[in-house]
N, CA, C and O atoms as a MOPAC input file, in Angstrom:
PM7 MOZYME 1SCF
protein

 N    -54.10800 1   -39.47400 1    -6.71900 1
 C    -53.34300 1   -40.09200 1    -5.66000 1
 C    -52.49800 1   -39.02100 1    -4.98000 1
 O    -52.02000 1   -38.13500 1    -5.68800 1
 N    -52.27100 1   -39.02900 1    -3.65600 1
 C    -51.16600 1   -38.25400 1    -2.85800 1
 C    -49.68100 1   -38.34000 1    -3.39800 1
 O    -49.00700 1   -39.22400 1    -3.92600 1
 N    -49.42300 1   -36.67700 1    -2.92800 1
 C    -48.17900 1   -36.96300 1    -3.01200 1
 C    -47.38200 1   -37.72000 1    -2.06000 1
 O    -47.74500 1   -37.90500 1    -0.89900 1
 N    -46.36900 1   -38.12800 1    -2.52000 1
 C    -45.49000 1   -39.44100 1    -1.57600 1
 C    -44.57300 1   -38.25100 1    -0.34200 1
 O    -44.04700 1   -37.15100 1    -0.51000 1
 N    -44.73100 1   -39.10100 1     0.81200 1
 C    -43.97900 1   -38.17800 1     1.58100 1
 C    -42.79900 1   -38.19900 1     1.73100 1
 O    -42.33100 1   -39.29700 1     2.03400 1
 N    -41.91900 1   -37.12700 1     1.60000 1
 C    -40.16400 1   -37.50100 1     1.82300 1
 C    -39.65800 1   -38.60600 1     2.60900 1
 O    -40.35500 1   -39.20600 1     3.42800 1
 N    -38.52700 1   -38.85800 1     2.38000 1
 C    -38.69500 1   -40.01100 1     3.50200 1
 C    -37.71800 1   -39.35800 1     4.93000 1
 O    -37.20200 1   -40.23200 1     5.62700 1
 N    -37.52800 1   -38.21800 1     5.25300 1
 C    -37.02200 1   -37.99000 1     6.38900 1
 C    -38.25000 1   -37.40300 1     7.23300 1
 O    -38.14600 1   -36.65700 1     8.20700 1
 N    -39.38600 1   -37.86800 1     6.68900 1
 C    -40.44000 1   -37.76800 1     7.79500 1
 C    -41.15900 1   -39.13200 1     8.14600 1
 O    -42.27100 1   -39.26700 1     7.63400 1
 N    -40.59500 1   -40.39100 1     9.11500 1
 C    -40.91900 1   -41.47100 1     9.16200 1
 C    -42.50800 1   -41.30400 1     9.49300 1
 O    -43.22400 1   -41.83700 1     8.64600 1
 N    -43.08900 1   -40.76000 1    10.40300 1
 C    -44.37800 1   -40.40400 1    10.97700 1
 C    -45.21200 1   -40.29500 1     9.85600 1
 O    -46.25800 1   -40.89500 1    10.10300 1
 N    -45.22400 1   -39.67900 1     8.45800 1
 C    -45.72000 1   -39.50300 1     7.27400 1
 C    -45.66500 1   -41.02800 1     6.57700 1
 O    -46.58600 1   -41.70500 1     6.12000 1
 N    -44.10400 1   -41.32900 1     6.68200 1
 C    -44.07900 1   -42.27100 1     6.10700 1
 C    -44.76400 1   -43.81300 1     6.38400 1
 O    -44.88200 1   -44.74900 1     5.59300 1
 N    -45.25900 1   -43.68500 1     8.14200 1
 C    -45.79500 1   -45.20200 1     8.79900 1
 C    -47.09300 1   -44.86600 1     8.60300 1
 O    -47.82300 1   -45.85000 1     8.71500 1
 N    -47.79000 1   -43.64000 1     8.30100 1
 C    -49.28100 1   -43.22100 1     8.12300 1
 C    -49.47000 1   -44.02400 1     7.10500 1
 O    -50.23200 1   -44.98700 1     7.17900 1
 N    -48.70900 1   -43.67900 1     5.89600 1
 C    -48.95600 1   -43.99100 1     4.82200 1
 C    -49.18900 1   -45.75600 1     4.26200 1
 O    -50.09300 1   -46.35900 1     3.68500 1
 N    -47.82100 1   -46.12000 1     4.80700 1
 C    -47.73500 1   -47.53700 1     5.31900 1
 C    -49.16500 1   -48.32300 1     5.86400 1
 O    -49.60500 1   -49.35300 1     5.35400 1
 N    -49.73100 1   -47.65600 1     6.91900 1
 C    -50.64900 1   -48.03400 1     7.38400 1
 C    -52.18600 1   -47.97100 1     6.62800 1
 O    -53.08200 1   -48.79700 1     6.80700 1
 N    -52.24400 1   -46.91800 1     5.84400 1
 C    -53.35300 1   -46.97300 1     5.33000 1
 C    -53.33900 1   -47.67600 1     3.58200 1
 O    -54.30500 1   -47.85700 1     2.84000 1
 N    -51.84200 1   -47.96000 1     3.32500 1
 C    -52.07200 1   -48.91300 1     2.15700 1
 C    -52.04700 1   -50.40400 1     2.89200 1
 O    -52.48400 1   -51.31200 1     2.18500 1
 N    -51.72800 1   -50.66200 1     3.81900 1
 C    -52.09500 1   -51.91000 1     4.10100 1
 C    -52.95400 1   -52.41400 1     4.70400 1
 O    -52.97100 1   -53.60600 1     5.01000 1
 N    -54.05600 1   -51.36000 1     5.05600 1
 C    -54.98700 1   -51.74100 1     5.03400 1
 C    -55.86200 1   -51.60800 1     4.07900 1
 O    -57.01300 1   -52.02000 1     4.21700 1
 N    -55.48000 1   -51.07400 1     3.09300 1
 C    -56.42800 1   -50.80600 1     1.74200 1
 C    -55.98200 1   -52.21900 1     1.33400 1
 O    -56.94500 1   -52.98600 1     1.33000 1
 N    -54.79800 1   -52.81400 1     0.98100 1
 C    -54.83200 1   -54.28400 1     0.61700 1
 C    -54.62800 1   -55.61600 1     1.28100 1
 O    -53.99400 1   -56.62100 1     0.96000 1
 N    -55.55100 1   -55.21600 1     2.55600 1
 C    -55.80300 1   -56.29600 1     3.16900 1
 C    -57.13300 1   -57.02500 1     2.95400 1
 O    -57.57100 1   -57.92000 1     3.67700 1
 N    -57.57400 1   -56.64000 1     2.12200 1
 C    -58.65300 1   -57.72900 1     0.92800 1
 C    -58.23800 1   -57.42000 1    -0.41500 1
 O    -58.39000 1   -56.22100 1    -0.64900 1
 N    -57.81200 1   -58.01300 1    -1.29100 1
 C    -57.90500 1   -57.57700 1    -2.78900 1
 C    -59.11200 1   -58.13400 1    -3.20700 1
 O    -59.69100 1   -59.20000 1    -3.00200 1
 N    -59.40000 1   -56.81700 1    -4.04300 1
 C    -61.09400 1   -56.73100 1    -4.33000 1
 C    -61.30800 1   -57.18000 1    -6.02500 1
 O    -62.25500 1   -57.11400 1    -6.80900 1
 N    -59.51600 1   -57.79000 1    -6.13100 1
 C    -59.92800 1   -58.24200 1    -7.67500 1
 C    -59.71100 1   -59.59600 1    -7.55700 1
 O    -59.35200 1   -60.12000 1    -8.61200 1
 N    -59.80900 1   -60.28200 1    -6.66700 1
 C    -60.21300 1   -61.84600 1    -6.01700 1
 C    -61.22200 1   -62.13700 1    -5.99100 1
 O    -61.48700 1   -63.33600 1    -6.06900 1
 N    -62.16500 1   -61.25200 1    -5.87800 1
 C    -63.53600 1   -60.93800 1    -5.59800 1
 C    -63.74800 1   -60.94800 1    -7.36400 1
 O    -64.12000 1   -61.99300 1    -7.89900 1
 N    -63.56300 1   -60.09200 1    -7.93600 1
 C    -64.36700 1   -60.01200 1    -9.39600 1
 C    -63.66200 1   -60.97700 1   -10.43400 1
 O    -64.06200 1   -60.98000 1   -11.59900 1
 N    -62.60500 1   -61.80700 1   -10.03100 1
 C    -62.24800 1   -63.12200 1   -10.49900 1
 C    -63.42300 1   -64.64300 1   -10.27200 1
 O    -63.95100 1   -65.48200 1   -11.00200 1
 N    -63.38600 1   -64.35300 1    -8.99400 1
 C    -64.58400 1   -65.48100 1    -8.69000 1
 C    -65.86400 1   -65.30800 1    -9.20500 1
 O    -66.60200 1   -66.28300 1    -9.34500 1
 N    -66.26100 1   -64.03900 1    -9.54100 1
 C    -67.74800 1   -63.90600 1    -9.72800 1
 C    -67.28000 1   -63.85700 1   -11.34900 1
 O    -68.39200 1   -63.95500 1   -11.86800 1
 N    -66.68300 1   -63.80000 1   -12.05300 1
 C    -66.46500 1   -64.26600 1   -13.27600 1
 C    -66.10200 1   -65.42100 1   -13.93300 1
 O    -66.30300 1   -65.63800 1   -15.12800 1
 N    -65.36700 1   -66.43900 1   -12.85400 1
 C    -65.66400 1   -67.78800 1   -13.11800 1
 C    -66.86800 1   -68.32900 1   -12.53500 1
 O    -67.37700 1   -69.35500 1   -12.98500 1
 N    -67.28800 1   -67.77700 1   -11.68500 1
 C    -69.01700 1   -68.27900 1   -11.53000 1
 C    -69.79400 1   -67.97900 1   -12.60200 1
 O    -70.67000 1   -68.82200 1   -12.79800 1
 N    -69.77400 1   -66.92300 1   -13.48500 1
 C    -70.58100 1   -66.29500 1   -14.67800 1
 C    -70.06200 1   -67.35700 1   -15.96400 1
 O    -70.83100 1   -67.97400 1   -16.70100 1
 N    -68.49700 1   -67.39500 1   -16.02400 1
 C    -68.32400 1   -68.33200 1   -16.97000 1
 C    -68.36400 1   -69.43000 1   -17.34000 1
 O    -68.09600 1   -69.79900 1   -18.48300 1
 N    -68.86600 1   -70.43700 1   -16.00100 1
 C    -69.23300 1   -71.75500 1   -15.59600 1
 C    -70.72600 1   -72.06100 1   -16.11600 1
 O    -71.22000 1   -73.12000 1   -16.50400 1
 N    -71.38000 1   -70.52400 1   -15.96600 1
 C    -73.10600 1   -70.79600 1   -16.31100 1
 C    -72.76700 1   -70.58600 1   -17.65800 1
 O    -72.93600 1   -71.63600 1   -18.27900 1
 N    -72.27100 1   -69.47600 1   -18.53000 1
 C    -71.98900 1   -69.70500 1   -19.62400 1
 C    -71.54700 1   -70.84500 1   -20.54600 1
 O    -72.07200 1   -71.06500 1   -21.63700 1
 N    -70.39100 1   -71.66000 1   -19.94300 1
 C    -70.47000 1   -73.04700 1   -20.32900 1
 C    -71.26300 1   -74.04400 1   -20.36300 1
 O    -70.96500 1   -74.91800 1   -21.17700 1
 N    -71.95100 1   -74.15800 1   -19.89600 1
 C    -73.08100 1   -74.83200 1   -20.13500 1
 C    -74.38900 1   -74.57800 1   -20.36700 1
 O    -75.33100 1   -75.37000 1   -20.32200 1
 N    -74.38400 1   -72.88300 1   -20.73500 1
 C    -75.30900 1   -72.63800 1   -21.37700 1
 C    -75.03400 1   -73.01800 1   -22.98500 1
 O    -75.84300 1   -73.42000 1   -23.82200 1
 N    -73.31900 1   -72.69600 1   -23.14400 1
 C    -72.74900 1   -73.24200 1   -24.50300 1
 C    -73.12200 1   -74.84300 1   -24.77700 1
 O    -72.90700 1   -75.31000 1   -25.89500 1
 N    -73.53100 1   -75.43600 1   -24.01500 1
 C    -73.30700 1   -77.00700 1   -23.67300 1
 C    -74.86400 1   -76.89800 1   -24.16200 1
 O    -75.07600 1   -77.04000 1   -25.36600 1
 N    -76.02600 1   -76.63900 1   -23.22800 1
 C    -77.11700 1   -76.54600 1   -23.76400 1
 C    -77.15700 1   -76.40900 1   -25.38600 1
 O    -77.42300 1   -77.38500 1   -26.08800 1
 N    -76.89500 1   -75.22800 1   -25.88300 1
 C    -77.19900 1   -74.30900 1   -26.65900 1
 C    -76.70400 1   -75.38300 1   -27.92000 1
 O    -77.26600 1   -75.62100 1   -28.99000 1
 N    -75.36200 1   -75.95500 1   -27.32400 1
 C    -75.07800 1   -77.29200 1   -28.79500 1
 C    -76.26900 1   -78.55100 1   -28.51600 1
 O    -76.88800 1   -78.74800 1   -29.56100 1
 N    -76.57200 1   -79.12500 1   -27.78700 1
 C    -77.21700 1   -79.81300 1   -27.14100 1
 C    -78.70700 1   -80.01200 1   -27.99100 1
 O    -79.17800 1   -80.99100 1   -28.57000 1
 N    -79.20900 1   -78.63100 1   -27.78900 1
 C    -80.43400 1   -78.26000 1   -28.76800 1
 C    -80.60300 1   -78.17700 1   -30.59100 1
 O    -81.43200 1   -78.54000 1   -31.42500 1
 N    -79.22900 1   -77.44600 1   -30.57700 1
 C    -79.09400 1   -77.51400 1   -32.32800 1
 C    -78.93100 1   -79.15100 1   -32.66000 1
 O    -79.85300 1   -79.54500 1   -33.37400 1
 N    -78.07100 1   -80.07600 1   -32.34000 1
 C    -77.85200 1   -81.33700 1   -32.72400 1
 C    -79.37400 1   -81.96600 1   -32.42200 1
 O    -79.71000 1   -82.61400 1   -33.41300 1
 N    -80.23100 1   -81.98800 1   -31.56200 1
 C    -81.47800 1   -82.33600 1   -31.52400 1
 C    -82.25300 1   -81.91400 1   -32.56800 1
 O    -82.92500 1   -82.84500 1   -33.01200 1
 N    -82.41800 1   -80.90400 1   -33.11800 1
 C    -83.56700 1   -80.10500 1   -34.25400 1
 C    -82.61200 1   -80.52300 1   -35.87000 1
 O    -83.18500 1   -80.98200 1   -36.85900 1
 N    -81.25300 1   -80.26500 1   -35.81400 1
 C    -80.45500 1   -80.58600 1   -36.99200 1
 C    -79.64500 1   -81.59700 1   -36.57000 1
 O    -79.15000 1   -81.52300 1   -37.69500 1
 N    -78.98800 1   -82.52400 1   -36.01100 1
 C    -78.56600 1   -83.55300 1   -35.75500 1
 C    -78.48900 1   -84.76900 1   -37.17100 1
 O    -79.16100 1   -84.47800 1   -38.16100 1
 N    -78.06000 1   -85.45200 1   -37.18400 1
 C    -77.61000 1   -86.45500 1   -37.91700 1
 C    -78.93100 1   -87.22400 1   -36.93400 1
 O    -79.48500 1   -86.87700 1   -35.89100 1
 N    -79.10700 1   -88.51400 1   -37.92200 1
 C    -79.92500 1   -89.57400 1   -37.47600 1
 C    -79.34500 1   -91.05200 1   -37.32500 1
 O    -78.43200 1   -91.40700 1   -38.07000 1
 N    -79.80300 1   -91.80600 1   -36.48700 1
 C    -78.89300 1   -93.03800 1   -36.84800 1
 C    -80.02700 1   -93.56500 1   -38.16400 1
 O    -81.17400 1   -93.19400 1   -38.41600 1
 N    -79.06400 1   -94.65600 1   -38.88200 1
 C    -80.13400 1   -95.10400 1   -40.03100 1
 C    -81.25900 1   -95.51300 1   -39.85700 1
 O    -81.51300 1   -95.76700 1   -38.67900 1
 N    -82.29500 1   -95.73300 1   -40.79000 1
 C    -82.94300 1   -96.06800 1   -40.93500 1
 C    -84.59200 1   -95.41600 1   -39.89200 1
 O    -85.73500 1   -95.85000 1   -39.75000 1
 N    -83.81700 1   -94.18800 1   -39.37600 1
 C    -84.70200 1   -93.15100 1   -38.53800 1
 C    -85.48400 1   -92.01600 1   -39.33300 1
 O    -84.77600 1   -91.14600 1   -39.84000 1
 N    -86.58000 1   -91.94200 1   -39.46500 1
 C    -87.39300 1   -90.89000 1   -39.85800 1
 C    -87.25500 1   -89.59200 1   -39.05700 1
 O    -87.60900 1   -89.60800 1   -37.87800 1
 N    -86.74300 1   -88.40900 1   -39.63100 1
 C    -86.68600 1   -87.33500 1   -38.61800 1
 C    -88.01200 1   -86.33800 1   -39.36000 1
 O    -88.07700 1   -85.81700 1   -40.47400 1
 N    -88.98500 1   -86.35100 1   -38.20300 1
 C    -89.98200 1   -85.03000 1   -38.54600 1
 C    -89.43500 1   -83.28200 1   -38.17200 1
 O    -89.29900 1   -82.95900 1   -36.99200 1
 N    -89.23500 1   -82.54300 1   -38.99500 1
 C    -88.50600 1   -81.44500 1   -38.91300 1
 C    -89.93100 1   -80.52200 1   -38.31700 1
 O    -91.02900 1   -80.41800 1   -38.86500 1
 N    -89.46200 1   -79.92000 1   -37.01100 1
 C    -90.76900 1   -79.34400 1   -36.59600 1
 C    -91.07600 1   -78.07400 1   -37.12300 1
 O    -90.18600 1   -77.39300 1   -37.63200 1
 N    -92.26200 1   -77.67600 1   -37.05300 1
 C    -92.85300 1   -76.15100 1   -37.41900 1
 C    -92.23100 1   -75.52400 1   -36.75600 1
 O    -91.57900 1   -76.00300 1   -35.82800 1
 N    -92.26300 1   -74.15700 1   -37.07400 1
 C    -91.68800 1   -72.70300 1   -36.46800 1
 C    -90.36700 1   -72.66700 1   -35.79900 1
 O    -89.65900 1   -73.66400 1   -35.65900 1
 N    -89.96100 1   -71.06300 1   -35.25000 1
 C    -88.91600 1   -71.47500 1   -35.35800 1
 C    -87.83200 1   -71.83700 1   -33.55600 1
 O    -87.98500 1   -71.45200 1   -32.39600 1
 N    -86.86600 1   -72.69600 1   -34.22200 1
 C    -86.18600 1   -72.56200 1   -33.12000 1
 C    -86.24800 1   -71.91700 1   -31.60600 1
 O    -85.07600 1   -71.61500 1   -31.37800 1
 N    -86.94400 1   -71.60200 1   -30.60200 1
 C    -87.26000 1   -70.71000 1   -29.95200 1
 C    -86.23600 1   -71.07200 1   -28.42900 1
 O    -85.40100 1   -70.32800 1   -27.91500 1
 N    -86.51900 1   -71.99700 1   -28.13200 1
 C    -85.18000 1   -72.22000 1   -27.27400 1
 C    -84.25600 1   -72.52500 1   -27.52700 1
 O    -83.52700 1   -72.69300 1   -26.55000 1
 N    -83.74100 1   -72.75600 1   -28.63900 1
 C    -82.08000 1   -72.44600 1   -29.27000 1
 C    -81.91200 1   -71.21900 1   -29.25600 1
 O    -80.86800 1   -70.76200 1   -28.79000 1
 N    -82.78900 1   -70.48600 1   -29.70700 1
 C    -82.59200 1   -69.11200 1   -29.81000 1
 C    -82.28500 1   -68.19100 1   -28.35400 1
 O    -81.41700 1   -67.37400 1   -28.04600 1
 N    -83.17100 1   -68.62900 1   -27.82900 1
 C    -83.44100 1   -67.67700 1   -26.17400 1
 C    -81.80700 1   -68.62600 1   -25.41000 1
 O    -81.13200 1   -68.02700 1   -24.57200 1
 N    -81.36300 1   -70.24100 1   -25.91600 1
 C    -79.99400 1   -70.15400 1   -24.82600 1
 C    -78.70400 1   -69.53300 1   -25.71800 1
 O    -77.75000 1   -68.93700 1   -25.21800 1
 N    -78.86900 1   -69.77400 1   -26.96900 1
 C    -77.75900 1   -68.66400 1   -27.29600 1
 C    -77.74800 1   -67.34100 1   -26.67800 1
 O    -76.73700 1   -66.92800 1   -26.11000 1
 N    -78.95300 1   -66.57300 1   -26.76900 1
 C    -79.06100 1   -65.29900 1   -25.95200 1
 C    -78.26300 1   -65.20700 1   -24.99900 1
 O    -77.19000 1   -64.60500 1   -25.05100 1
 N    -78.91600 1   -66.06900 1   -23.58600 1
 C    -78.72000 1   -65.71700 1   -22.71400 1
 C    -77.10300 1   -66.34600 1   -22.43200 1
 O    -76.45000 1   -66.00700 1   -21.44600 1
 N    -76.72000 1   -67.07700 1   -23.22000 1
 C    -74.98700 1   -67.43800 1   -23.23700 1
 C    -74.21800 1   -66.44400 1   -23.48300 1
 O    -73.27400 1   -66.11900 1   -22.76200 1
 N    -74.62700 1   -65.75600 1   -24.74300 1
 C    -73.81600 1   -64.41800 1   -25.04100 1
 C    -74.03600 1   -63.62300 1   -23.94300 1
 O    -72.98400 1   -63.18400 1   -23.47800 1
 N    -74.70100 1   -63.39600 1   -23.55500 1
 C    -75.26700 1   -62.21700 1   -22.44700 1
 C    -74.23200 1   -62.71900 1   -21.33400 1
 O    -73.42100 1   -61.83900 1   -21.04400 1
 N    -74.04800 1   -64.04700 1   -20.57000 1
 C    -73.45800 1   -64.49500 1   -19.83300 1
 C    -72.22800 1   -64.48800 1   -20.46900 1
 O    -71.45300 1   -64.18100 1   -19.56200 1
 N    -71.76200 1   -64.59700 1   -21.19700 1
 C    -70.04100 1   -64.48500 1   -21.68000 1
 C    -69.82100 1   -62.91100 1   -21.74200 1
 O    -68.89100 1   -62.61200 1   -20.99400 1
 N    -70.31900 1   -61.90200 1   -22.32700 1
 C    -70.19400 1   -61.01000 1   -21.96000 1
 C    -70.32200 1   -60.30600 1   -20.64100 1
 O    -69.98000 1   -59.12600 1   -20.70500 1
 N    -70.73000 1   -60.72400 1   -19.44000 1
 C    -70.67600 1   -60.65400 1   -18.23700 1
 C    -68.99700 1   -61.15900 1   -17.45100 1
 O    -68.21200 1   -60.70500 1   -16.61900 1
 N    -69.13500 1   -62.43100 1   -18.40100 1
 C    -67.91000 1   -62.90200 1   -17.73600 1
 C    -66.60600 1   -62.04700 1   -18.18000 1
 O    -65.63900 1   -61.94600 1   -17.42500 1
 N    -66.64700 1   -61.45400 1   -19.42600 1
 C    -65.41700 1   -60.87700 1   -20.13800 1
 C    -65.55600 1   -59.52800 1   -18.92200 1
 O    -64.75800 1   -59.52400 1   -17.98500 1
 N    -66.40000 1   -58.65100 1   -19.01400 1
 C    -66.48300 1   -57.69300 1   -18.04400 1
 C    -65.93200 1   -57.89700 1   -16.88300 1
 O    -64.95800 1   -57.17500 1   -16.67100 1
 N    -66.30500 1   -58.86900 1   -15.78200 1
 C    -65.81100 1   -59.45700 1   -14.90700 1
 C    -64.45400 1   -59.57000 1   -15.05200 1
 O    -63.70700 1   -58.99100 1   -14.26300 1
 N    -63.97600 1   -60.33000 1   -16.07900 1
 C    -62.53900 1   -60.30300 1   -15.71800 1
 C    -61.73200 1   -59.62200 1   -16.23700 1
 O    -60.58100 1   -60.03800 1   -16.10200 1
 N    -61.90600 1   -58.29000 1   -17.06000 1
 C    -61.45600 1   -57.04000 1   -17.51600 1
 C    -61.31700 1   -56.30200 1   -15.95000 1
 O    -60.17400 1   -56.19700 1   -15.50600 1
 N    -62.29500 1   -55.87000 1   -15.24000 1
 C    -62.31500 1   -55.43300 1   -13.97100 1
 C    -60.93000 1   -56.00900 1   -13.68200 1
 O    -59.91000 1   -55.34000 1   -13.84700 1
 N    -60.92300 1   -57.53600 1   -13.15400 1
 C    -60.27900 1   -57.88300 1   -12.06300 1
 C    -58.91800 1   -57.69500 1   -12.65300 1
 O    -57.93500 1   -57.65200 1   -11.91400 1
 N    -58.80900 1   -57.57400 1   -14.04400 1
 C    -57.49000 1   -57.12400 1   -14.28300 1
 C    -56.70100 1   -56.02800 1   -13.89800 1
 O    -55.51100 1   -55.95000 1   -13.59500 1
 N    -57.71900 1   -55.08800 1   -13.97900 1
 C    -57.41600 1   -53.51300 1   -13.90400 1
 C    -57.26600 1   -53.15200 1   -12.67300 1
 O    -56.48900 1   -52.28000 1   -12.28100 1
 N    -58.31500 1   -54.08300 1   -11.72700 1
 C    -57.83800 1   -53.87100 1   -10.11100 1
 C    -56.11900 1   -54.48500 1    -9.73400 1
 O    -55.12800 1   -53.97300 1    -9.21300 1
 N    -56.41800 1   -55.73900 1   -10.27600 1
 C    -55.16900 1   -56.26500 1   -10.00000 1
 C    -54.15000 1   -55.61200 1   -10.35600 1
 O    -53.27700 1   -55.64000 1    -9.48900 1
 N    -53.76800 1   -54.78400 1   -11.65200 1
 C    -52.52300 1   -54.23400 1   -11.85400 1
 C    -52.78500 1   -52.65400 1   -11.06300 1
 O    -51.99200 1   -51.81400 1   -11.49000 1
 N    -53.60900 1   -52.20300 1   -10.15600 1
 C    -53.70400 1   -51.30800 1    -9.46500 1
 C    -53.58700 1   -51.43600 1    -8.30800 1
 O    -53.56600 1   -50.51900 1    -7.48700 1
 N    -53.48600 1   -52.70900 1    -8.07300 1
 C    -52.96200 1   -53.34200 1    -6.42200 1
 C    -51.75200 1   -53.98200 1    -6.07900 1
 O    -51.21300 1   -54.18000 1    -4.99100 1
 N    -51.34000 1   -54.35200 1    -7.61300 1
 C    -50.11500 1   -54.36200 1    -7.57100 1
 C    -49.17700 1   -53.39900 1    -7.39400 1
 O    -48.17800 1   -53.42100 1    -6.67500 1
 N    -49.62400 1   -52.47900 1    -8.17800 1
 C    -48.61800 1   -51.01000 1    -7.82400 1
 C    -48.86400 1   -50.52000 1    -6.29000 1
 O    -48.00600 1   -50.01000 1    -5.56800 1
 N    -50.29700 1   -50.79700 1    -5.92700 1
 C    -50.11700 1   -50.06100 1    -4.36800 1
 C    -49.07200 1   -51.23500 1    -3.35800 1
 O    -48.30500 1   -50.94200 1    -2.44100 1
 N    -49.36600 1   -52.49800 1    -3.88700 1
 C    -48.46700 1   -53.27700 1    -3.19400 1
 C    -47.07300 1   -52.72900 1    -3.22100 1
 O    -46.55300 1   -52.52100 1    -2.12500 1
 N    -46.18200 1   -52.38500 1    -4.62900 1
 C    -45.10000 1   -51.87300 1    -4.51600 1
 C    -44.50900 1   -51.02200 1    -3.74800 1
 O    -43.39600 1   -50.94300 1    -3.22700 1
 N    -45.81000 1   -50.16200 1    -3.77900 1
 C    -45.23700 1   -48.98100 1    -3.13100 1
 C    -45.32700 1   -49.51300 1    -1.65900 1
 O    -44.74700 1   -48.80100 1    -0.84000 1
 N    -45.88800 1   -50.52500 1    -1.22100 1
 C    -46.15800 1   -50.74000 1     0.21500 1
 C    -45.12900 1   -51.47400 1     0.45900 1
 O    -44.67600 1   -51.31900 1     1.59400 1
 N    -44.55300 1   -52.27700 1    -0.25000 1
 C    -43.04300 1   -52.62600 1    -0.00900 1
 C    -41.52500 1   -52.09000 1    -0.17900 1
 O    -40.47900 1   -52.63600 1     0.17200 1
 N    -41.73500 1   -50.83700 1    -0.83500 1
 C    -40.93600 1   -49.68700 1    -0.70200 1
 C    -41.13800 1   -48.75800 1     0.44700 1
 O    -40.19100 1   -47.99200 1     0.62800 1
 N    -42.05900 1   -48.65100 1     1.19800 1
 C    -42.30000 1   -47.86000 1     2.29000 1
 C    -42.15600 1   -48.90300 1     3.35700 1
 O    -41.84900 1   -48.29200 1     4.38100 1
 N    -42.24700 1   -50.42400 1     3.64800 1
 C    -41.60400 1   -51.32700 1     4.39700 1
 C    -40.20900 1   -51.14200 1     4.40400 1
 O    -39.59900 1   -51.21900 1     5.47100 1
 N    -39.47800 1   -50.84600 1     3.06700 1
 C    -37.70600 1   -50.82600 1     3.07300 1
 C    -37.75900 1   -49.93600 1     3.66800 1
 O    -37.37300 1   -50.18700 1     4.81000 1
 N    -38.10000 1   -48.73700 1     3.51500 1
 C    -37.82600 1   -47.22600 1     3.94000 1
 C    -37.72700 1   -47.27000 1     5.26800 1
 O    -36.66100 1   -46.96800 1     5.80300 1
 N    -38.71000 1   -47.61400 1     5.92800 1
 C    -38.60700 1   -47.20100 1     7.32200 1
 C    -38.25200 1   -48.91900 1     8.09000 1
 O    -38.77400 1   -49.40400 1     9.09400 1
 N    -37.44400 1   -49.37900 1     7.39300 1
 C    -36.78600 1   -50.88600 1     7.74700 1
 C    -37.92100 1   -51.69700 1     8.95300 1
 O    -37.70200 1   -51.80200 1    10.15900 1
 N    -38.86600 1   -52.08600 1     8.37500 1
 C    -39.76700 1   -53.35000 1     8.49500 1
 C    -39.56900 1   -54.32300 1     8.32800 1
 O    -39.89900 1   -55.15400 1     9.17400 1
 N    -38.82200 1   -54.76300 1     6.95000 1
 C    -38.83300 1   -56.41000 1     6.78100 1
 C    -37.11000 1   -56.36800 1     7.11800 1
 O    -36.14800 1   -55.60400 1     7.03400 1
 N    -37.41600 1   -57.55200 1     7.49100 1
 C    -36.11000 1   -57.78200 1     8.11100 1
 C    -34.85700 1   -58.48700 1     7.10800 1
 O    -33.74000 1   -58.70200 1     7.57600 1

């Protein structure tokens, strides 16, 4: 990162101003929040599936029900656990990111409201 410019050079100081506010005029960890509750939404109900299937193959019976226990094994219990973990680990990634952006946009925010005091912007 740059060094910060003194502040008896306002011209340095409104450059600067200007190009952090436009660097956070999208936060880009809004962005990797949403695409991680979109990831964790499919994950939930891949979790939803994934119980869904075990209670079908091992499930309780109501009485007086014959349960035929099928040959081989499990294969789509198996493949939605997979792809659940796979999707929860997507989602944890996802919102590890948006953390790390966020507390890195927070600080540029600071400083963008310390360079608003400086050269008396907000009123």
């Amino acid at each position: 990162m740059r060094t910060a410019p003194t502040d008896s050079d306002p011209t340095a100081l409104r450059a600067e101003h200007d190009a952090l506010a436009e660097r956070l005029a999208a936060r880009r960890s809004v962005d990797h929040v949403r695409a991680g509750a979109y990831v964790g939404f499919a994950a939930f109900i891949g979790v939803l599936l994934s119980v869904k299937l075990a209670w079908d193959r091992w499930g309780p019976l109501r009485p007086g029900v014959v349960k035929k226990l099928p040959h081989g094994i499990p294969l789509f219990f198996i493949l939605a656990v997979v792809v659940t973990a796979i999707l929860a680990l997507l989602t944890a990634r996802a919102l590890r990111r948006a953390a790390a952006l966020r507390r890195e946009e927070d600080a540029l925010f600071a400083r963008l409201r310390a360079l608003r005091a400086a050269l008396g912007l907000d009123g």
